[in-house]
FIGUVO-556995 format. One line per field, with one value per residue (C-alpha): residue number from 1; z, x, y. Coordinates in pm, 1 decimal. Example, Ala and Ser with C-alpha at 12.3 -4.5 7.8 and 13.67 -1.06 7.14 Angstrom:
<nodes>
num 1 2
c3 780.0 714.0
c1 1230.0 1367.0
c2 -450.0 -106.0
</nodes>
This chain:
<nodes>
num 1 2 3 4 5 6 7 8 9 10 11 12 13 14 15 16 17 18 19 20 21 22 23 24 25 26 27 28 29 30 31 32 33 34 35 36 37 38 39 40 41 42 43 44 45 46 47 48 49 50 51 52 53 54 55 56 57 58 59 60 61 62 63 64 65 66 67 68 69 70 71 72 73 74 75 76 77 78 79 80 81 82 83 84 85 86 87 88 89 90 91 92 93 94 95 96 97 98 99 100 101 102 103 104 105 106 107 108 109 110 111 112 113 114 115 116 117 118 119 120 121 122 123 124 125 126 127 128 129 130 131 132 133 134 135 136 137 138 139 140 141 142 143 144 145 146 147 148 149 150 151 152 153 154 155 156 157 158 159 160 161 162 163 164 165 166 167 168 169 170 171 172 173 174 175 176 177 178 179
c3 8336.4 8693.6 8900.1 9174.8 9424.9 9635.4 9988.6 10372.1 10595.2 10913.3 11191.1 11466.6 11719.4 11502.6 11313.8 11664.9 11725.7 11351.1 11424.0 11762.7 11607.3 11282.3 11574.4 11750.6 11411.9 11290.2 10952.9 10663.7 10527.4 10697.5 10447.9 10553.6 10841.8 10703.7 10434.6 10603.3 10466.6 10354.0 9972.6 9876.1 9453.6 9294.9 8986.0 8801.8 8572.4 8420.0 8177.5 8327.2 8126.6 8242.2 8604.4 8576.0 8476.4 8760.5 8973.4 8917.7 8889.7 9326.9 9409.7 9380.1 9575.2 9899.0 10160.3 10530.5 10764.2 10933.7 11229.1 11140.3 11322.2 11277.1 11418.1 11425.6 11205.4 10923.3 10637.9 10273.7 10071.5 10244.5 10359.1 10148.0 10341.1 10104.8 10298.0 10661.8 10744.2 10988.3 10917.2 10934.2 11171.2 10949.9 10788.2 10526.5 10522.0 10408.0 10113.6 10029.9 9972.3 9819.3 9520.8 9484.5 9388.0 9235.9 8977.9 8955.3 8830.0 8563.9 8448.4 8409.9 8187.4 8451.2 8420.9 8854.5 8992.4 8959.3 9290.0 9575.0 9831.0 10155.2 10322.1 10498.3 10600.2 10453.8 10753.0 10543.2 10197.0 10131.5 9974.8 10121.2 10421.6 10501.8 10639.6 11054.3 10975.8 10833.2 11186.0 11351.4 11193.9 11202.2 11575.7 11621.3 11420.4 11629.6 11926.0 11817.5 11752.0 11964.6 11799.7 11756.0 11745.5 11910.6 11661.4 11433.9 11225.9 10871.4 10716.9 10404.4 10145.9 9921.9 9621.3 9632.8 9369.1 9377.0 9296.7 9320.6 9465.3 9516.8 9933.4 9819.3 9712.9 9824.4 9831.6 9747.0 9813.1 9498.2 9649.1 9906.7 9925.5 10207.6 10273.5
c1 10215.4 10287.1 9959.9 10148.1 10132.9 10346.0 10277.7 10401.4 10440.3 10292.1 10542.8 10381.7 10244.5 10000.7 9948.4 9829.2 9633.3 9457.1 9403.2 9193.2 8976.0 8905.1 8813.6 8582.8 8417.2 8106.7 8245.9 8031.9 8392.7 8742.0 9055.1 9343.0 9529.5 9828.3 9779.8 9764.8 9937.4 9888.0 9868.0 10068.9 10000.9 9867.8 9999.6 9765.0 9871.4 10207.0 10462.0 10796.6 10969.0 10752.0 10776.3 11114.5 11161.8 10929.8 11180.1 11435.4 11288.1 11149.0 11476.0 11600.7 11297.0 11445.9 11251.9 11327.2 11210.0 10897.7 10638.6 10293.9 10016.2 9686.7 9378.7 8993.5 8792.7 8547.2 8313.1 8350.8 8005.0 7820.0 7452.0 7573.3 7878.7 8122.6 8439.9 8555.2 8901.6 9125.6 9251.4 9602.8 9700.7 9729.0 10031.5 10250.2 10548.7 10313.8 10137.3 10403.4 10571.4 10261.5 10261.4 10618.2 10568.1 10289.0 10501.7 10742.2 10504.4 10328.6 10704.2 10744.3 10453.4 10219.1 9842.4 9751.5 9460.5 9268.9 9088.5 9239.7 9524.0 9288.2 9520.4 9365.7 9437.5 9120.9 9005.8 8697.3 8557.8 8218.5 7901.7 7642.8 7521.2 7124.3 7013.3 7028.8 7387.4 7505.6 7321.8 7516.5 7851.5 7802.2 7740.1 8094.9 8268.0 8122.0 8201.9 8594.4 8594.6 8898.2 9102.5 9494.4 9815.2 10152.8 10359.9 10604.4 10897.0 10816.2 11179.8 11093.0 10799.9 10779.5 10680.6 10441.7 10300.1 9916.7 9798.7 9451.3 9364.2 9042.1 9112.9 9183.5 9454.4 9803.4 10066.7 10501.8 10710.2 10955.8 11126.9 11215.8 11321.3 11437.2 11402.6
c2 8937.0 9025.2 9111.4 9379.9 9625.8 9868.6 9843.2 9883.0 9596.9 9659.8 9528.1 9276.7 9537.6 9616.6 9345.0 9170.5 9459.4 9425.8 9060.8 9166.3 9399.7 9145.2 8920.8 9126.7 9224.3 9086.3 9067.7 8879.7 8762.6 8846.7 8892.9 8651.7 8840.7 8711.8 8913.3 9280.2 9550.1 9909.5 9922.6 10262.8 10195.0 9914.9 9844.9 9608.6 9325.0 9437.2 9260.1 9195.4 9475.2 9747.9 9617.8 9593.7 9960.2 10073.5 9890.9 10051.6 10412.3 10273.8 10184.2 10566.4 10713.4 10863.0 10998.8 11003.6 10741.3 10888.1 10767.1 10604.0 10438.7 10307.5 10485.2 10470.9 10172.4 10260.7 10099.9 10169.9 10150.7 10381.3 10222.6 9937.6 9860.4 9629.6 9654.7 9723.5 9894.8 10071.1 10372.6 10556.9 10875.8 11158.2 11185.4 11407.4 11190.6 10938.9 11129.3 11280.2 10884.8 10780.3 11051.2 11001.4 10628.8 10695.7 10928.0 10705.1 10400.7 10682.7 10766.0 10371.2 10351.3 10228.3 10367.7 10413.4 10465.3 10819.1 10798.3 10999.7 10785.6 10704.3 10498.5 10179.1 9828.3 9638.5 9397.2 9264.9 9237.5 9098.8 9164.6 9410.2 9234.1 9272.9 9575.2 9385.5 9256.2 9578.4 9788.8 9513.4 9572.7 9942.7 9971.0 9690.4 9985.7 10232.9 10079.8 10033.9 10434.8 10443.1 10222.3 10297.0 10171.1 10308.3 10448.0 10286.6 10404.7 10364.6 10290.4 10047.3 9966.3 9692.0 9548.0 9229.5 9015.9 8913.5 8589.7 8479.8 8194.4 8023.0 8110.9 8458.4 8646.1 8514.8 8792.4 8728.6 9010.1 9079.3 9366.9 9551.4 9909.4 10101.3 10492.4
</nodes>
């Protein structure tokens, strides 16, 4: 069984840029900054077969290359914030990538997520803080509200492997697939 994911690398513009505001953030615990990336579809724990067909039904997706950025920073977990993030410009090329893979990993026998795509780079995970750490992080957040990146051309994603560590979880990419 292969723990995976389908994700976009972020190139080093913004990954420097991600790495300031995880800095500046009074976050309970910080996810490994070598480890940013913006998950398109996770997969879940999958036997090799079934990966293997979902493989090969990515490598045929074709969509044109397309610009993306990052913009704003948020909480998930409402008053009990569990997990800070910055968010992505809007963006149909994007969506429209997202549901295709998505498909694609149903047709392969893969059960995805229900929820709806709110596509985030997760700069934090951690247990709801106490109510003057969370007013602290929230008013940090707040106080990044004008956050962004320049632009980028979005021209691959790719498919990692989880593993989890006792550090956290340690990503491998298996694939690569370009637009």
């Amino acid at each position: 069984m292969i723990r995976a994911f389908l994700a976009l690398p972020l190139p080093e513009q913004a990954l420097s840029a991600l790495r300031v505001q995880q800095f500046l953030l009074p976050l309970p615990r910080k996810v490994d900054p070598d480890g940013f990336h913006l998950t398109l579809v996770f997969l879940g724990e999958q036997p090799e077969p079934v990966l293997q067909a979902a493989h090969d039904l990515f490598a045929e997706i074709r969509v044109p290359p397309f610009p993306l950025s990052l913009h704003s920073l948020g909480l998930f977990g409402g008053t009990k914030p569990r997990a800070a993030w910055a968010g992505v410009s809007p963006s149909e090329p994007l969506h429209r990538l997202q549901a295709k893979l998505d498909h694609a990993a149903r047709s392969a026998g893969i059960a995805t997520e229900a929820r709806r795509f709110t596509p985030h780079v997760t700069l934090g995970r951690f247990p709801p803080p106490p109510p003057e750490e969370t007013f602290r992080l929230e008013r940090a957040i707040a106080a990044g509200a004008t956050f962004a990146t320049p632009a980028w051309t979005v021209d691959h994603f790719c498919l990692y492997e989880s593993r989890q560590t006792k550090q956290g979880s340690v990503y491998s990419e298996l694939a690569r697939y370009d637009l």
